[in-house]
C-alpha positions in Angstrom: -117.2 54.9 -14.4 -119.6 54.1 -11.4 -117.4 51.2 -10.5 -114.5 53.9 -10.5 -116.2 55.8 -8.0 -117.2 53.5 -5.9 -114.1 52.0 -5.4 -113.0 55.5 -4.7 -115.1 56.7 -2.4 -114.7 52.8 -0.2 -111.0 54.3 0.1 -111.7 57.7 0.8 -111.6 56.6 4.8 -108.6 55.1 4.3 -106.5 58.4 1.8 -107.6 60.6 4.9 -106.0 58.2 7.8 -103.1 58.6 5.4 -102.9 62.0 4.7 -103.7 63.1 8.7 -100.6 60.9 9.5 -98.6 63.1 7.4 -97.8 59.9 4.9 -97.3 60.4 1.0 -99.6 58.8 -1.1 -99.1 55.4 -1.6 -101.1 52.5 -3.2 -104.3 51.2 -1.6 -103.4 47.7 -0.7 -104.9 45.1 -1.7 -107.3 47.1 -3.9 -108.3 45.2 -7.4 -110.9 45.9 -9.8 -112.0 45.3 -13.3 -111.1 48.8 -14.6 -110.1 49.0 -18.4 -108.7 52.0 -19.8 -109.1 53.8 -23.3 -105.4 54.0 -24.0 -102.5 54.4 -21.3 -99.2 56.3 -21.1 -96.1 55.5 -18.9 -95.3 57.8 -15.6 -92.2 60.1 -17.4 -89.1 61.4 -14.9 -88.3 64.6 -16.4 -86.1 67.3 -15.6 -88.3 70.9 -14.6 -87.0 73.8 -13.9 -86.6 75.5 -10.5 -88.5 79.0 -11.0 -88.7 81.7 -8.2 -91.7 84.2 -8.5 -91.3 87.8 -8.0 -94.6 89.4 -8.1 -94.8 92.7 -10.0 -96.9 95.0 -11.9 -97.3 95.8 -15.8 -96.4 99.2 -16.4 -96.3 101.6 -19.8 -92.3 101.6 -20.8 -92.4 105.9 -20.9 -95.3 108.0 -18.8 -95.3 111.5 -19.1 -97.2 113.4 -17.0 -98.6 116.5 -18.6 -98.7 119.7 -16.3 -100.0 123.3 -16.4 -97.1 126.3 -16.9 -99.7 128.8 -16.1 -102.1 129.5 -13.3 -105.6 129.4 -14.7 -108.8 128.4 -14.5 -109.5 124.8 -16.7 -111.9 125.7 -19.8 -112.1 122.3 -21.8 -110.5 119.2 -21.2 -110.3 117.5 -24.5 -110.0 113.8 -24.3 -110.5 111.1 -21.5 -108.7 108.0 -20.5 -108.0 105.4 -23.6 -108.1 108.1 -25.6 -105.2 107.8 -28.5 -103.5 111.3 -29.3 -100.9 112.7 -31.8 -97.9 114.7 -31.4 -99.5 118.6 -31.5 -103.4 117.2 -30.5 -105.1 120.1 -28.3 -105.4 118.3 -24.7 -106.6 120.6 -22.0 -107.6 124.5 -22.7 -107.1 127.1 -20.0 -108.5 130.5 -19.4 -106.1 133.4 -21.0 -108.2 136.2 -20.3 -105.6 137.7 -17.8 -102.6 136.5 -20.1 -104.4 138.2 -23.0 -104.8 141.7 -21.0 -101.2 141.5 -20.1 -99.8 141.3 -23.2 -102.2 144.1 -24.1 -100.8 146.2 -21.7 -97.0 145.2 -22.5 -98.2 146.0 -26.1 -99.1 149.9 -25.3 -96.4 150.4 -23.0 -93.8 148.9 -25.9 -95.8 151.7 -28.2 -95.1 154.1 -25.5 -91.7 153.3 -25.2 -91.1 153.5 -28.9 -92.5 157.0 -28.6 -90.5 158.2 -26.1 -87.4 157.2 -27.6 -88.2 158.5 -31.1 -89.0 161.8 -28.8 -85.7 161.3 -27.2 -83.6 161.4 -30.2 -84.9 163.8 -32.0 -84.0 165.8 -28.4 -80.6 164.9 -28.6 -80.4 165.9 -32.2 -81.3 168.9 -31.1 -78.9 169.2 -28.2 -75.7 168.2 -29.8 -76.5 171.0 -32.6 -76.7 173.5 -29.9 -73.9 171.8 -27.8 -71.7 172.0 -31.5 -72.3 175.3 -31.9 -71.7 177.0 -28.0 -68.4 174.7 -28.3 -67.0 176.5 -30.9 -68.6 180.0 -30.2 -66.5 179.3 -26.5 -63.3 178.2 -28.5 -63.8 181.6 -30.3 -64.2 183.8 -28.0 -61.3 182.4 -25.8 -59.5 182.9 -28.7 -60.5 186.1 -28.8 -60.3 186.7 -24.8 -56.3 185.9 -24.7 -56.1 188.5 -27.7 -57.6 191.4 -25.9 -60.1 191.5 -28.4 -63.2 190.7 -26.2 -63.7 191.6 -22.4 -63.3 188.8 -20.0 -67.6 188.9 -19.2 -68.2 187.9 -23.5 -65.8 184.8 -22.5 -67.8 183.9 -19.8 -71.3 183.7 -21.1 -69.7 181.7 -23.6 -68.2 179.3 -21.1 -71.9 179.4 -19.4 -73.7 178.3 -22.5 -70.9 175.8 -23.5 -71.5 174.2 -20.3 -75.3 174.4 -20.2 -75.0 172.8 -24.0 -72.9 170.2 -22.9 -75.0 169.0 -19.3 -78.3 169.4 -21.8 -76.7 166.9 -24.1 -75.8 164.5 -21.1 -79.1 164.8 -20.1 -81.0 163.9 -24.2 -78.7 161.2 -24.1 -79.7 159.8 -20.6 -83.2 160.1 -22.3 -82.5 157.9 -25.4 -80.8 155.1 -23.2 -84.0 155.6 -20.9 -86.5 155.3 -23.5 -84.2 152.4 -25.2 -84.6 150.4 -21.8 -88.1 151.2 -21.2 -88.6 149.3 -24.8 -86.7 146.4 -24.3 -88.6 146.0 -20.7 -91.2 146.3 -22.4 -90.2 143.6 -25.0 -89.7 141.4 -22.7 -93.0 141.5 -20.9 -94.5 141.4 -24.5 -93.1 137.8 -24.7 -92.9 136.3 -21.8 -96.8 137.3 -22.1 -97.2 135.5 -25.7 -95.1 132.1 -24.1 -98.0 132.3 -21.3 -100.7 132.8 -23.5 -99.2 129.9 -25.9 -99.5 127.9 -22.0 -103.1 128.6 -21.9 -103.6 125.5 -24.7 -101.7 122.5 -23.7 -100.6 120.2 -26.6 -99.0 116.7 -27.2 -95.6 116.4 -27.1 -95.4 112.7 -28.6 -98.2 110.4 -29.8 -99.4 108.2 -27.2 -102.4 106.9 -25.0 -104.6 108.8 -22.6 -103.8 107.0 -18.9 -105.2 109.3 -16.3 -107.6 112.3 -16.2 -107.0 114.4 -13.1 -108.8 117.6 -13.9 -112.2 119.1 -15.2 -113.8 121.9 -16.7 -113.7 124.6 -13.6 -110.7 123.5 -11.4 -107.9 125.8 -10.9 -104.2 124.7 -13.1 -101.4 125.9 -11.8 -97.3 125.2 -12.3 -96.8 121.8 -11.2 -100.3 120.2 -11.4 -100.9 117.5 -12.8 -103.2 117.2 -15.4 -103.4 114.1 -17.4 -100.9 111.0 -17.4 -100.0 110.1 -21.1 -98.2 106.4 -21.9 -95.7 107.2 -24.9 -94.2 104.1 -25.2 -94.5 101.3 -28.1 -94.9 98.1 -25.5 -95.0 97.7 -22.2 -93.4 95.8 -19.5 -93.3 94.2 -16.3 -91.8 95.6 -13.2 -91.0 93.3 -10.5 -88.8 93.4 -6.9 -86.6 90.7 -6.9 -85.0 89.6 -3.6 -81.4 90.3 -2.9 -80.2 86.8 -2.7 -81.5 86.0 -6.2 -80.4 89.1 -8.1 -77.2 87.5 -9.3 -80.0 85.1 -11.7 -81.1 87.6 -13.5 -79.1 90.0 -16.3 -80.1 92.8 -18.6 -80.7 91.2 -21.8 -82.0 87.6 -20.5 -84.9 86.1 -22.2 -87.1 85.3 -19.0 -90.9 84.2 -18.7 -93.4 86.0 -17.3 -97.0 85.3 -16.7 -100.2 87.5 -16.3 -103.1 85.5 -15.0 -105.4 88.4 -16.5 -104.9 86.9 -19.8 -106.3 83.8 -19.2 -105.2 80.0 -19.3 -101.8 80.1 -18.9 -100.8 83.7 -19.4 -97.1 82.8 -19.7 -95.6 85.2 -22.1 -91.3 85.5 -23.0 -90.2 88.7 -21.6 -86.6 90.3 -21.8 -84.7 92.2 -19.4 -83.9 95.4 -20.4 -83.4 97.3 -17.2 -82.3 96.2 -13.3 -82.0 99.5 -11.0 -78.6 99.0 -9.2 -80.2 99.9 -5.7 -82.0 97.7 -3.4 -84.7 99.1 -1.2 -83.4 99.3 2.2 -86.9 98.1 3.5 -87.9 94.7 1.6 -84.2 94.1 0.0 -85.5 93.5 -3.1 -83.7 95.5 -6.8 -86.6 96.5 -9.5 -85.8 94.5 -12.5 -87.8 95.4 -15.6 -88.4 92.7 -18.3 -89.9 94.4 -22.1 -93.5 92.4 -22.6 -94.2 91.6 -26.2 -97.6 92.9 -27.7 -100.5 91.2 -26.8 -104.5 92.0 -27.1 -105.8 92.3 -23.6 -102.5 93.3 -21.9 -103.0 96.8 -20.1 -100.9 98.4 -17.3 -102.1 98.1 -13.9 -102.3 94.1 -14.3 -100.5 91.9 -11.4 -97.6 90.1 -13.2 -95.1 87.5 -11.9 -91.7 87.6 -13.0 -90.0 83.4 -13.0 -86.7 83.7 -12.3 -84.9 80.4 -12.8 -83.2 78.7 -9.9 -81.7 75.7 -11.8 -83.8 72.4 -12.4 -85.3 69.3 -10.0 -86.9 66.0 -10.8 -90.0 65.6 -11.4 -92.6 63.2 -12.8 -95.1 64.0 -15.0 -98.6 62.2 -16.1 -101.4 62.8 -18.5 -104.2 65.4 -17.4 -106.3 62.7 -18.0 -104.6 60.3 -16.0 -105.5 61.6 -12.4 -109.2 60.9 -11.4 -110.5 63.6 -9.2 -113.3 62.8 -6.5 -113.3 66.0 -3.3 -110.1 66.3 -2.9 -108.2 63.4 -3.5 -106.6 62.1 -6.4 -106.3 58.8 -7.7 -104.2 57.7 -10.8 -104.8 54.0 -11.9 -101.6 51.7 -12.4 -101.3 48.9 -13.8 -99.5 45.7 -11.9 -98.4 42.2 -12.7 -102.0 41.7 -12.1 -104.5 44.0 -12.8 -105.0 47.8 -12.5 -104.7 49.3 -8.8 -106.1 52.7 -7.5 -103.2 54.9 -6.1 -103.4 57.7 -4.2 -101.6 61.2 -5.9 -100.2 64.3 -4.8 -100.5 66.8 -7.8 -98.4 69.6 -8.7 -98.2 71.9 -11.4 -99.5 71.7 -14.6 -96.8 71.2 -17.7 -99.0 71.6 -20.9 -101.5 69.1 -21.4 -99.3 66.8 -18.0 -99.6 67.2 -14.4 -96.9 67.3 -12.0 -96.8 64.2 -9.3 -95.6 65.2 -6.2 -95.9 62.0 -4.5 -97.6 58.6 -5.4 -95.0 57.5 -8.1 -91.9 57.3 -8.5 -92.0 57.3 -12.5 -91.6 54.4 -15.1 -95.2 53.4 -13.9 -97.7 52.1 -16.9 -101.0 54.2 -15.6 -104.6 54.5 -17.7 -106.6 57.1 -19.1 -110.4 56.4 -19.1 -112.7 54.1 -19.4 -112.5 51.7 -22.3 -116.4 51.5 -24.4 -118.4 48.7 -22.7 -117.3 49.0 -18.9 -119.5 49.6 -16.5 -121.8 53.0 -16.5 
């Protein structure tokens, strides 16, 4: 392996001349040495595909945020980020002292309504009796009054208390539909004070994951702030902006690959489309395509994802890992010739499993070695 290197590095002068010239790699001429390799392979042309990479982030398929109804002061704040809750689990407590006293107070005016109206009927009990009876003591004596048989004064103290009777019975029955709405106002207050109290102790709508703690013990909850941020759903997925001019590659239901660095070697997992916003933002041109991540340990939202989006294939020639001797940062693949093996200068790509891509340096169909057979030169 020393000999390898030192036949490297006498060419390193001459890999740099080429590279600053703007030349691909190409064989270092007239370069021989007594290199023998472990085992060899042969340069393969293959056909790659042509991928496109729209960066994106992973995301939890359903986020609900979970909010106050009620203006009050926080009490306890059950769980914390990671936790996992149930549909029904107790997640933030608020104060319901002023709730409590105003459904208190509903409570005794409902009892006071309930009162008045029982009051109010037995009233108007009272007044249609009285109204029955001047009624037909007015008939009566009218009766009597076109007869001659009472003066014309009797007939009108009966007409006076007939009409008393009758504006005191208006006025018991005004009180009953008084009271009656007085109750029912009351009623009303009484729940809409039991739904605010129920408000007071926030609970889990669907069993999920704790995402985000906003509040504490002591801060002020009111309609619309937010509290916690629960993920719901069962997987998640990436979310990515693809460009306008590629959108036409890429359909709800494709099978596409994704990878997440995060994850470690490779990363690449097989994502599907399940959702593409029909919209593009006006400002980078891009559409939000979302692509359903299968289930893996270590995969959390938040991580930086990049969705491949496939552009059709190209040529490319691929090698063994093990093939390409690194020194700095050039790279050297050994190939054999008619008469020995010959140092050439690489230009690596990708990697393709356990292969690297060649950019430039071969051509393919080349016979090239891997190591350094036992007994060469230390």
């Amino acid at each position: 392996m020393h000999k390898i290197s030192i036949i490297i590095c006498s060419l390193v002068m001459a890999g740099c001349l080429l590279a600053a010239c703007g030349s691909d790699p190409a064989p270092v001429a007239g370069s021989r040495t007594g290199y023998t390799p472990e085992t060899t392979a042969v340069a393969e042309r293959v056909s790659l595909p042509r991928l496109h990479e729209a960066v994106g982030t992973v995301q939890a398929r359903t986020d609900i945020s979970v909010e106050a109804q009620v203006t009050g002061r926080v009490l306890q704040v059950l769980v914390r980020p990671g936790d996992k809750v149930a549909d029904g689990d107790t997640l933030v407590v608020l104060d319901s002292r002023a709730t409590q006293a105003r459904l208190e107070q509903a409570r005794q005016a409902r009892q006071t309504a309930t009162s008045m109206t029982s009051q109010a009927r037995d009233f108007l009990s009272s007044a249609k009796a009285s109204f029955a009876k001047a009624e037909s003591t007015y008939r009566r004596m009218k009766q009597l009054g076109e007869q001659r048989v009472v003066t014309a004064e009797e007939v009108e103290q009966a007409e006076s208390a007939y009409l008393q009777a009758k504006a005191a019975l208006s006025q018991a029955e005004q009180g009953v539909v008084a009271a009656q709405a007085r109750g029912r106002e009351a009623d009303k207050v009484i729940q809409e004070a039991e739904v605010g109290l129920d408000y007071t102790t926030i609970l889990a709508r669907e069993t999920g994951e704790v995402a985000k703690r906003l509040v504490e013990p002591g801060d002020l909850a009111f309609p619309g702030k937010k509290l916690l941020v629960l993920q719901t759903g069962t997987s998640l997925r990436l979310e990515a902006m693809v460009r306008e001019g590629l959108i036409g590659r890429v359909h709800v239901g494709d099978t596409v690959q994704v990878v997440v660095s995060a994850l470690g070697t490779g990363g690449s997992l097989t994502a599907t489309v399940d959702e593409m916003e029909p919209l593009a933002d006006p400002v980078t041109r891009s559409f939000l395509v979302k692509a359903r991540l299968p289930e893996v340990a270590g995969l959390y939202p938040g991580m930086f994802g990049r969705l491949l989006v496939p552009l059709g294939e190209r040529e490319a020639v691929l090698v063994p890992e093990r093939a390409v001797i690194r020194v700095g940062q050039l790279d050297t693949v050994m190939v054999r010739t008619q008469e020995s093996w010959q140092p050439v200068y690489v230009r690596t790509g990708e990697a393709v499993g356990d292969r690297v891509e060649i950019i430039s340096g071969l051509s393919g169909g080349e016979t090239v070695g891997l190591g350094v057979a036992v007994g060469e030169a230390k």
